[in-house]
Structure formats: C-alpha cells, structure tokens
C-alpha positions as CSV (number, residue, x, y, z in Angstrom):
1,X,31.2,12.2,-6.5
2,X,30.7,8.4,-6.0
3,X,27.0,7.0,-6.8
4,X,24.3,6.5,-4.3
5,X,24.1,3.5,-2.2
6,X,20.4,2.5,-2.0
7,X,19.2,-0.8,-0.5
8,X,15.9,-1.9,-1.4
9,X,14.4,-4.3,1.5
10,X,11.3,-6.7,1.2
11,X,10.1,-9.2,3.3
12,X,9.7,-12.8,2.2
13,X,5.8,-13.8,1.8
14,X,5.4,-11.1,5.2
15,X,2.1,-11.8,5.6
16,X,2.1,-15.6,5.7
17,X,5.4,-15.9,7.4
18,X,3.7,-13.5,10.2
19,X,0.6,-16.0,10.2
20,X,3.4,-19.1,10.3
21,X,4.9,-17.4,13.4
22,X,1.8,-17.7,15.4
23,X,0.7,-21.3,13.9
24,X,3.8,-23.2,13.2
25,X,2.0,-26.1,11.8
26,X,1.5,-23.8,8.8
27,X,5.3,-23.9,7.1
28,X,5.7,-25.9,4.2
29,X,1.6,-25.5,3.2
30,X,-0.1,-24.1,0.7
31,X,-1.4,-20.9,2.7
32,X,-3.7,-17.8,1.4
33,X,-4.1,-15.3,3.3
34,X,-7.5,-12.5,3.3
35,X,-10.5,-14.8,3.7
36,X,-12.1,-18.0,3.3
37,X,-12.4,-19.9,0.3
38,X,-16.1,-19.2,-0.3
39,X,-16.0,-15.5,0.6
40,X,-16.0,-12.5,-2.3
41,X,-12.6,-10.9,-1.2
42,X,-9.1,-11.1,-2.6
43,X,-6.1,-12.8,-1.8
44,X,-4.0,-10.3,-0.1
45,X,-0.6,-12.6,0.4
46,X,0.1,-16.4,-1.0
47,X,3.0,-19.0,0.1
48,X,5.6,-20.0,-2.0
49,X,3.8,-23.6,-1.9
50,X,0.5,-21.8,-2.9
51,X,1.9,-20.0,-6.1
52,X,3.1,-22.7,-7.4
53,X,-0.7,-23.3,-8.7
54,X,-0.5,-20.0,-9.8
55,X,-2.2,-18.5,-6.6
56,X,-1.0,-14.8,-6.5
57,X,-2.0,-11.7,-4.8
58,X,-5.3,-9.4,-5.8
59,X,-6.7,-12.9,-7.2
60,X,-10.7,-13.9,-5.9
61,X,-10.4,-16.1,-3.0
62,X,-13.1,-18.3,-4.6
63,X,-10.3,-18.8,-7.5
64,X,-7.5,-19.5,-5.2
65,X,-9.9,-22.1,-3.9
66,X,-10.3,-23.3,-7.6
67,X,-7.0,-23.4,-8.1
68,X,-5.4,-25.1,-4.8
69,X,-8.1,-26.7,-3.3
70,X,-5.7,-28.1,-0.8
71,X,-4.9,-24.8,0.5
72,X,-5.2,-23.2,3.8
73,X,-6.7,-19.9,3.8
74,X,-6.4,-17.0,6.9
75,X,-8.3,-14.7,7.3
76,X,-5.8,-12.1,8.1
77,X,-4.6,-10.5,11.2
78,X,-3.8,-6.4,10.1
79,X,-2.8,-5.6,13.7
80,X,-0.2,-8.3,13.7
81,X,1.3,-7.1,10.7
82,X,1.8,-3.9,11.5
83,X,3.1,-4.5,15.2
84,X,6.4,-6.2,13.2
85,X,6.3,-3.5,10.7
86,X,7.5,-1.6,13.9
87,X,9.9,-3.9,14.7
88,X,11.3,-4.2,11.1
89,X,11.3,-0.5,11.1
90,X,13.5,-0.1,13.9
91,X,16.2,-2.7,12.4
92,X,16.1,-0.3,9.7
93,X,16.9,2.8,11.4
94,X,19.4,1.0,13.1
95,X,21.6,1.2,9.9
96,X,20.3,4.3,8.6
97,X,18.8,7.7,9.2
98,X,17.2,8.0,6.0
99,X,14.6,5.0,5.6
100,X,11.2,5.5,3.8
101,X,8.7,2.7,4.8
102,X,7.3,2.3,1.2
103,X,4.6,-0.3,2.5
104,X,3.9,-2.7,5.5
105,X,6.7,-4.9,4.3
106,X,9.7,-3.1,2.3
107,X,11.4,-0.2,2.8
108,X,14.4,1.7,1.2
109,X,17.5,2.9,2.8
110,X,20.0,5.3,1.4
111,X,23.1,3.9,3.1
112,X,25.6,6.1,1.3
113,X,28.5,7.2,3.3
114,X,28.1,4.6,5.7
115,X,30.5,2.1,5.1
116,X,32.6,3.1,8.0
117,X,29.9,2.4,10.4
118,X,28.9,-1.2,8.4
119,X,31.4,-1.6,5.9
120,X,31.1,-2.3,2.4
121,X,27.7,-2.8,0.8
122,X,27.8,-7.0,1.1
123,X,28.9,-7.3,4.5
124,X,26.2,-4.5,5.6
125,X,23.7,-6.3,3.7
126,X,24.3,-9.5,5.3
127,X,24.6,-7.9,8.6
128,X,21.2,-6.3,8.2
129,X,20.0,-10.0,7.5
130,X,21.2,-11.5,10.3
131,X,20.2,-8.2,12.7
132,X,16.3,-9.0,10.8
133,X,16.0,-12.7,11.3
134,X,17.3,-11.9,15.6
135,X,14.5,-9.4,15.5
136,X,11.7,-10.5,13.9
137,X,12.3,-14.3,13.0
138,X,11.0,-13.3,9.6
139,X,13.6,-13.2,6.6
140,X,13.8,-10.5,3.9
141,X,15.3,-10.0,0.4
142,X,18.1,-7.1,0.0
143,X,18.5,-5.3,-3.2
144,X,21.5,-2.9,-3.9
145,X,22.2,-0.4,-6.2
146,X,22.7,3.0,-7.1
147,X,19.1,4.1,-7.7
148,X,16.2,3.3,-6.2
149,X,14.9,1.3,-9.4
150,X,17.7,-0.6,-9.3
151,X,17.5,-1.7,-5.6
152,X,14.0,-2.7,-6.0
153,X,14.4,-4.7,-9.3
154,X,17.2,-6.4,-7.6
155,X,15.6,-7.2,-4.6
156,X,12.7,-9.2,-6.8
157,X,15.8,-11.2,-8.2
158,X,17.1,-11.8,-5.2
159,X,14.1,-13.3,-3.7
160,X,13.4,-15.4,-1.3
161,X,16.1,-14.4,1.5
162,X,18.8,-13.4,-0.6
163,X,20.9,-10.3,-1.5
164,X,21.6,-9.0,-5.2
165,X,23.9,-5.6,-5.7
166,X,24.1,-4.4,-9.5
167,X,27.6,-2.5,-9.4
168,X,27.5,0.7,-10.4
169,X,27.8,1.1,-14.5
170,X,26.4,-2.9,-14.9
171,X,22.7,-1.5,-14.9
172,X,21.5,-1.6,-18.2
173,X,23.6,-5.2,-18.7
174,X,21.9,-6.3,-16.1
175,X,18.4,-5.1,-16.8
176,X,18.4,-6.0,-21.0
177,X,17.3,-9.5,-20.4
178,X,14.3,-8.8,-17.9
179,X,11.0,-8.8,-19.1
180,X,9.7,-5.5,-19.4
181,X,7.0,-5.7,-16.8
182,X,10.0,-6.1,-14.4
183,X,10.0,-2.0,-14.4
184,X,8.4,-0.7,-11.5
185,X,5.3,1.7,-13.1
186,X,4.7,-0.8,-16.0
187,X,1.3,-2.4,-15.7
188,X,-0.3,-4.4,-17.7
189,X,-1.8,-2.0,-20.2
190,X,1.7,-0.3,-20.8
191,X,3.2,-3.8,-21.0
192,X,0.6,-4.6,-23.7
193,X,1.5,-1.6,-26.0
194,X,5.3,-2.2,-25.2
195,X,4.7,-6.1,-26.7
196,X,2.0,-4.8,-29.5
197,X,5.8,-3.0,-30.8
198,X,8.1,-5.8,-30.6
199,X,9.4,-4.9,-27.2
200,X,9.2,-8.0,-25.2
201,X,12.4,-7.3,-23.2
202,X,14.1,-3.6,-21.1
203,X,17.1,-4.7,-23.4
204,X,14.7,-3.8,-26.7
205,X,13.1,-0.3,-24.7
206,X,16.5,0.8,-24.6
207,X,17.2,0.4,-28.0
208,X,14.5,2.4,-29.3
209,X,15.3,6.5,-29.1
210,X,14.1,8.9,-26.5
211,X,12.4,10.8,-29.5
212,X,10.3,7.4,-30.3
213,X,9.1,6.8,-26.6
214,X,8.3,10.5,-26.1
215,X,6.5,10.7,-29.2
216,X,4.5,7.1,-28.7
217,X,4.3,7.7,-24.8
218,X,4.9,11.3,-24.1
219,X,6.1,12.3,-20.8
220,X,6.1,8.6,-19.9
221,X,7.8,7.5,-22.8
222,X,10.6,9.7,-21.4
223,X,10.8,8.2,-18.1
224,X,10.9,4.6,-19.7
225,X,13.7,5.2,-21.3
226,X,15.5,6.4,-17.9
227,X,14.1,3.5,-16.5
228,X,15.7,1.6,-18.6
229,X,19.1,2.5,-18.0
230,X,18.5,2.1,-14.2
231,X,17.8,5.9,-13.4
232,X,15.3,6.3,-10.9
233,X,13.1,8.9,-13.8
234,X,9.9,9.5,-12.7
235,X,7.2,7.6,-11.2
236,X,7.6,7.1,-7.4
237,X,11.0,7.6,-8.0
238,X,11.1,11.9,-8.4
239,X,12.3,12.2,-4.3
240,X,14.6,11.6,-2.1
241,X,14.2,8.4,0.0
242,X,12.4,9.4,3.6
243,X,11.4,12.5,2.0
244,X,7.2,12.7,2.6
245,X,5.0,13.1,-0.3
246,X,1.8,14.1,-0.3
247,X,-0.7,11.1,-2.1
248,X,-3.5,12.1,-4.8
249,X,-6.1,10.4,-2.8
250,X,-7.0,8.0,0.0
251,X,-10.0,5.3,-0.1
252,X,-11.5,2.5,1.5
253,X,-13.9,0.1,0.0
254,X,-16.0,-3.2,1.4
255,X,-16.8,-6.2,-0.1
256,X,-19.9,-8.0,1.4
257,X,-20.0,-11.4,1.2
258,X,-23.8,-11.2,0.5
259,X,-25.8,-8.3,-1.4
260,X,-27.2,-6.1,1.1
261,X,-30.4,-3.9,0.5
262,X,-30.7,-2.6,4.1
263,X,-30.3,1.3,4.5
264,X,-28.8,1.0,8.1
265,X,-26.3,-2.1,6.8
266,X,-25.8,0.8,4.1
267,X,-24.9,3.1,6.2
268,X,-23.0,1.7,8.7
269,X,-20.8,0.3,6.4
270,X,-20.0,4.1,5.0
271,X,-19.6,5.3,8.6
272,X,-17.2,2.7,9.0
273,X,-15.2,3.5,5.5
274,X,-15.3,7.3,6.3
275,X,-13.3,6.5,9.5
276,X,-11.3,4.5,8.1
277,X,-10.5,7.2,5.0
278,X,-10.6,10.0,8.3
279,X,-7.8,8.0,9.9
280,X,-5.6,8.3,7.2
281,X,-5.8,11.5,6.7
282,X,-5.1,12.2,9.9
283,X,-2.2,9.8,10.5
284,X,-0.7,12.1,7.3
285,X,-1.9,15.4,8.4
286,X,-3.6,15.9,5.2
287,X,-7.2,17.4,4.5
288,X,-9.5,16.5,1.5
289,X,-11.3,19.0,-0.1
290,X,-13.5,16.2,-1.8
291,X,-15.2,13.0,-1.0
292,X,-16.2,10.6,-3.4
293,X,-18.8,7.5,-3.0
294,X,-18.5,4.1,-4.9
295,X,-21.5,2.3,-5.6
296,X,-21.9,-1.3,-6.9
297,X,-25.1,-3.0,-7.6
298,X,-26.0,-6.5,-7.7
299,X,-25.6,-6.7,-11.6
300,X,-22.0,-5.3,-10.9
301,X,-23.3,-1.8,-11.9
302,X,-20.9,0.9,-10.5
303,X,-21.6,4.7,-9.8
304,X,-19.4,7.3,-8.6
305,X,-20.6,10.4,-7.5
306,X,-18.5,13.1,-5.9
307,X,-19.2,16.2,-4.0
308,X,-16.6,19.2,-3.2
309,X,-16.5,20.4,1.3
310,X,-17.0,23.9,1.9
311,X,-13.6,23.8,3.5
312,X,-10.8,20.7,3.4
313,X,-11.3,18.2,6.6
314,X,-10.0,15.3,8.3
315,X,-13.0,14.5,10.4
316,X,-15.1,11.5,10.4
317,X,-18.4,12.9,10.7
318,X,-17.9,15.5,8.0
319,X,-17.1,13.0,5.6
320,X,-19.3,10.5,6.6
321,X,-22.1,13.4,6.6
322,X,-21.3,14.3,2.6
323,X,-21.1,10.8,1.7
324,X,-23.9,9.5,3.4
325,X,-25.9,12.3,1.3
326,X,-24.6,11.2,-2.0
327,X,-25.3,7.5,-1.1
328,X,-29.4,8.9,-0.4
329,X,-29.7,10.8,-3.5
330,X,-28.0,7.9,-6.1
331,X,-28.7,4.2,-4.7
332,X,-32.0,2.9,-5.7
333,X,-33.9,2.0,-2.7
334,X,-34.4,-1.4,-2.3
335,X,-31.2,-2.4,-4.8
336,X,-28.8,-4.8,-3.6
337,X,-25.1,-3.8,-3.2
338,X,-22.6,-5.5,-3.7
339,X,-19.8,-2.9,-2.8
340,X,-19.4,0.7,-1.0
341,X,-16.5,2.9,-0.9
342,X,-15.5,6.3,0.3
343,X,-12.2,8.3,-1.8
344,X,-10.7,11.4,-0.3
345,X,-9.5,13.5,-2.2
346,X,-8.1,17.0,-3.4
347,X,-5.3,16.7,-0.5
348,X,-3.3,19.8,1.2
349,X,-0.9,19.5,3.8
350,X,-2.4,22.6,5.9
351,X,-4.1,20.1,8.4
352,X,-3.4,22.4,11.3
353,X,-2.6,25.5,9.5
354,X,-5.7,25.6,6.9
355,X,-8.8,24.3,9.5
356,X,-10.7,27.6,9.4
357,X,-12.8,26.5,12.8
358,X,-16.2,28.3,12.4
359,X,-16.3,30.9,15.4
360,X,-20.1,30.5,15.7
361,X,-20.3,26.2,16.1
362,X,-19.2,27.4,19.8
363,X,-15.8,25.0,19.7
364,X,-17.7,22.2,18.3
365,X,-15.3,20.8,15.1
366,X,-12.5,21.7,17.6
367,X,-13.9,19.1,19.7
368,X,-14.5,16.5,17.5
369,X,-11.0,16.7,16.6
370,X,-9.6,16.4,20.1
371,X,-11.9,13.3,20.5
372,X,-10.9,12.0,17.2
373,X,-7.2,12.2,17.9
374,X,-7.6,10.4,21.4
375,X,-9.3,7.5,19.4
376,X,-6.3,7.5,17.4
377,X,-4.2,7.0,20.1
378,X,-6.3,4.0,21.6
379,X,-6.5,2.6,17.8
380,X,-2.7,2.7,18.0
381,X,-2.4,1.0,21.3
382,X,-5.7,-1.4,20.7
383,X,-6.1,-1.6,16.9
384,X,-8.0,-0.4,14.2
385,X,-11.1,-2.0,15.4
386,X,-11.2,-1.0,18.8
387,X,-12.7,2.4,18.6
388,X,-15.8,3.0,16.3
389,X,-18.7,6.4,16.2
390,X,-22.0,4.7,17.5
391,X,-23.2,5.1,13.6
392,X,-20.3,2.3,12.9
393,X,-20.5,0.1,14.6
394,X,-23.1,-2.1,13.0
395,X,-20.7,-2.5,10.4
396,X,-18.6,-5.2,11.9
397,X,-16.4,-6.4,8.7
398,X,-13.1,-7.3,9.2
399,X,-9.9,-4.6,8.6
400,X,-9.1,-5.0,4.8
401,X,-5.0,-6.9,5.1
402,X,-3.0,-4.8,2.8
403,X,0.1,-3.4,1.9
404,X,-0.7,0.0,3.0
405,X,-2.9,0.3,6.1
406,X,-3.2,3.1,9.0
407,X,-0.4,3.2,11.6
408,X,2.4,2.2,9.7
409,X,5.7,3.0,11.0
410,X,7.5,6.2,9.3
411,X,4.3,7.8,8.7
412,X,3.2,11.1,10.7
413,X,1.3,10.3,13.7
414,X,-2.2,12.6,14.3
415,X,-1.9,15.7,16.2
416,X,-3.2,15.5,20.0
C-alpha cells in the first residue's frame, strides 16, 4: 500500500499580509497586529520585519512596543480574516475532498490518490501556490509528507512562501537535527525536562528506548517517540484529516485596558463572553454541561469557580444566567478587575438530540434557540459584532483576533 500524501498548508504572517492588503503602505514595516502599543492585550500576529526584534505572537503589546518602538501596531480586523479564510478554504477544496481547517490560516489536505487529477506531489504543490496567490493575493507555505506531523514540521521549514516534501522513509534523517521544540505538542515545560536529560535535539529523543520515555513520560513518552520517527502518534494527530472532533472545552476571556469595579461594566462584559462561548457551541453543535467563570483582581489575583447545568446547553442566556451567579457570589464588591472569562465545558455532541425542552416553559428555550440561530445567521452575514442581547451590549470591546474564532470555514454551521 503506498504511504499517505498529506500536505500541510500555512499562510505567510496571515494576519498582517491581510492588514497589508487593505493599507499597502504597510509592506516592508515593522507591523503588530491586536492593539495599540499602550493597551494590556497581546500580540496576535507580527511581520517578518517586526520579529526580527524578537517581536512574536502571545507577547504584551506594551513589550512589543519596548521592543520595536518603530513599529506599527493594528488593532485587528477578525471579520476580514475570516472572509479569506473562506476564500482560502475553497482553493483547498478545489484540490481535495478531504481538508480539515486546523485554524484561520492552515489547513491539511490528504491528497492521496490524486496525482492523476494534479500530478505528482511538486507540481501539485506549486500549482496550489499559484491557484492561492490568483485567489487571495496572500502567499502560503506547503509542507509534504506522509503523516500529518511531517507535513506540518515541513511547512515551518519551508517558510515564508515555499514548499518542502520529506520523501517517504527520509523522516527521521530529516527530523534528527531539529530542535526538539520543533515537535508539534512539545511546550515549553516538556522541552525543559527533554533538555534537563541531555536531549537537546529529535535526533537524541529517538535514541533513547520507548521503555525510557514511557517510563519518564508515560503515555506521552510513547507518543514522543512516534513523533520522532515522523508518525503522526498521538496528540492532535489520533484522526483522520477532515474527520470532526469534539474539543474538551470552549472559552472566552477579556482584557480591560483599565481595572473596572462597576457591576454593570461586570456584567456586560460576561453577557458578552457567554455569547461569544454560546456561539461556539453552537457553530459545533455541541452542549456544555458546565460553565466556568475566571476572575482576576487588580493585584493579578485569579479565581475560578465552576458550576454543573441541570441539563447540557448552547444558549446564551442560560450560560450567561449561571455565570453571572457565580460572578455575585465570588467577586468582592467594589474590587477592581482586571480580567473576566466564561469556559464551557463537559461537551456532547447531542445538540439536537439531547435538549430535553421543558414541556411546562410553554416553548420558551425552543424560542430562544430559534432567535439565537437567526442571529447566527446575521453574525455570519454582518460579523460577530453585529448582533448582541440588550444585557451586552454595554460591553463594547473589540472581537479578540485569533487563530480560532467563530465562523470559520469547515466547521458545522448552527441549526435553523
């Protein structure tokens, strides 16, 4: 049986090359894109020109700022980047039925048996660049390989705007000289213990037996040995590309840029995240049996308190109900906040199935989710910020720009 054909696509710097697009005098700066320079937030995307002083993604703006004071920073446009999501999507498909969306801006494709249609692996590759840059003016990186590890690895090698295929039976001669934090899964904890025993590079994990990283790492210790070889073991790597899994949870959370002690601020803000958590769930067709609230004080105290539904639910006001009466019975009134959040969790896939509609509210939940899915549909034809419950709408931030918002393409769309 020959070996997989797996392509692993990423967009170059998406989010600034979106924002370049719209403002050509941008190209060639140092750009950051999530907020100003003097807000609280994080950098959600960086130019090539801006890492080069070591500006990266997940970093405080205020240390971007620090860091390249020279830069420009955006404050991000969520409703842009998901409208060429859509069009990168559709490239995709074009030269596969089996693509998996893995965030806003890289996908994979298993382009096995397919060379007829595109031909071999190079020439579809740079066909799918060309096809791309016609579409969407935006260029992208192409990684090849058997596994889906392998594509993905390759693709970071490959970057920006080129292709990289690791022939099958080269994997772990390709892999032994990468640093080990190259493996998808290894954070910086695991890449700590790895380098507390020597193992600096995937070359020296996959020297070590399997009964050594089972026995140091368990279950994990297993998979990293896999990993090292260039099988897709464990990790986000267990399915079959396109096929949907179900996540462990789904959360919001807000920044604000100054420390807030008023109740209806408060609590606007958690309406706000709740429909934003609701959404998701939704867009999925998932329920939560259990909502969660994160708290953080002034002093960067956090609290999280967590309460279990009656019955799972995807509705806005039933989460925003629960969390609202965790948020009365934990924050000290009159204490600043610096941070709220709202976590679903718990998750089933019986959204239409499992909603046991009470028989005595007279219709009501029915109802609310009828008028929740039609302010789906205008979110999706408006954006995200269009549509808000009267309890919301005081809370006026800005849509968090990240990797994994509502409305991406590939994902289920809510039930009318």
């Amino acid at each position: 049986m020959p070996p997989r054909l797996i392509f692993h696509v990423d967009m170059d710097a998406f989010f600034v090359s979106v924002e370049e697009l719209f403002d050509p005098a941008l190209k060639g700066r140092p750009v950051v894109v999530g907020g100003q320079r003097h807000e609280r937030g994080v950098v959600s995307a960086a130019s090539y020109a801006a890492r080069k002083f070591g500006v990266h993604s997940a970093m405080p703006l205020r240390t971007a700022a620090k860091l390249c004071p020279q830069a420009v920073f955006v404050d991000g446009h969520p409703d842009r980047y998901r409208d060429y999501s859509y069009r990168i999507h559709a490239v995709l498909n074009s030269f596969s039925p089996q693509v998996e969306m893995a965030s806003i801006d890289e996908a994979y494709l298993d382009m096995s048996g397919t060379e007829r249609l595109h031909g071999p692996p190079l020439r579809a590759a740079h066909a799918l660049h060309i096809k791309m840059k016609s579409a969407t003016q935006l260029n992208c990186s192409i990684g090849i390989g058997a596994s889906r590890l392998m594509a993905k690895v390759s693709s970071a090698q490959a970057k920006p705007n080129g292709v990289l295929w690791v022939l099958p039976g080269q994997e772990a001669r390709f892999l032994a000289p990468l640093d080990v934090a190259v493996i998808p899964g290894v954070g910086k904890v695991m890449e700590r213990n790895l380098l507390a025993l020597g193992i600096k590079k995937i070359g020296d994990l996959a020297r070590l037996p399997d009964s050594e990283l089972e026995e140091r790492f368990g279950k994990w210790g297993l998979a990293l040995a896999g990993k090292a070889q260039g099988q897709d073991a464990g990790g986000w790597f267990d399915t079959e590309v396109g096929e949907n899994t179900v996540p462990k949870s789904i959360s919001h959370e807000h920044t604000y840029n100054d420390d807030t002690a008023s109740p209806d601020q408060l609590e606007s803000t958690l309406m706000r995240l709740s429909e934003m958590v609701a959404r998701r769930l939704r867009e999925a067709s998932l329920q939560a049996r259990t909502i969660q609230l994160k708290l953080r004080y002034q002093d960067f105290t956090t609290i999280t308190r967590a309460h279990t539904l009656p019955s799972p639910s995807q509705l806005d006001n039933e989460i925003f109900e629960q969390v609202r009466t965790l948020f009365r019975k934990h924050w000290k009134r009159g204490a600043a906040v610096r941070l709220l959040g709202v976590q679903a969790s718990s998750l089933n896939g019986q959204a239409g199935a499992s909603a046991q509609l009470d028989l005595l509210d007279g219709g009501k939940q029915q109802r609310w989710q009828q008028a929740l899915s039609a302010a789906d549909r205008l979110r999706d034809k408006y954006g995200e910020s269009s549509v808000s419950l009267a309890s919301g709408m005081k809370a006026t931030f800005r849509e968090r720009t990240h990797e994994n918002p509502a409305a991406l393409p590939g994902k289920n769309k809510p039930t009318p």
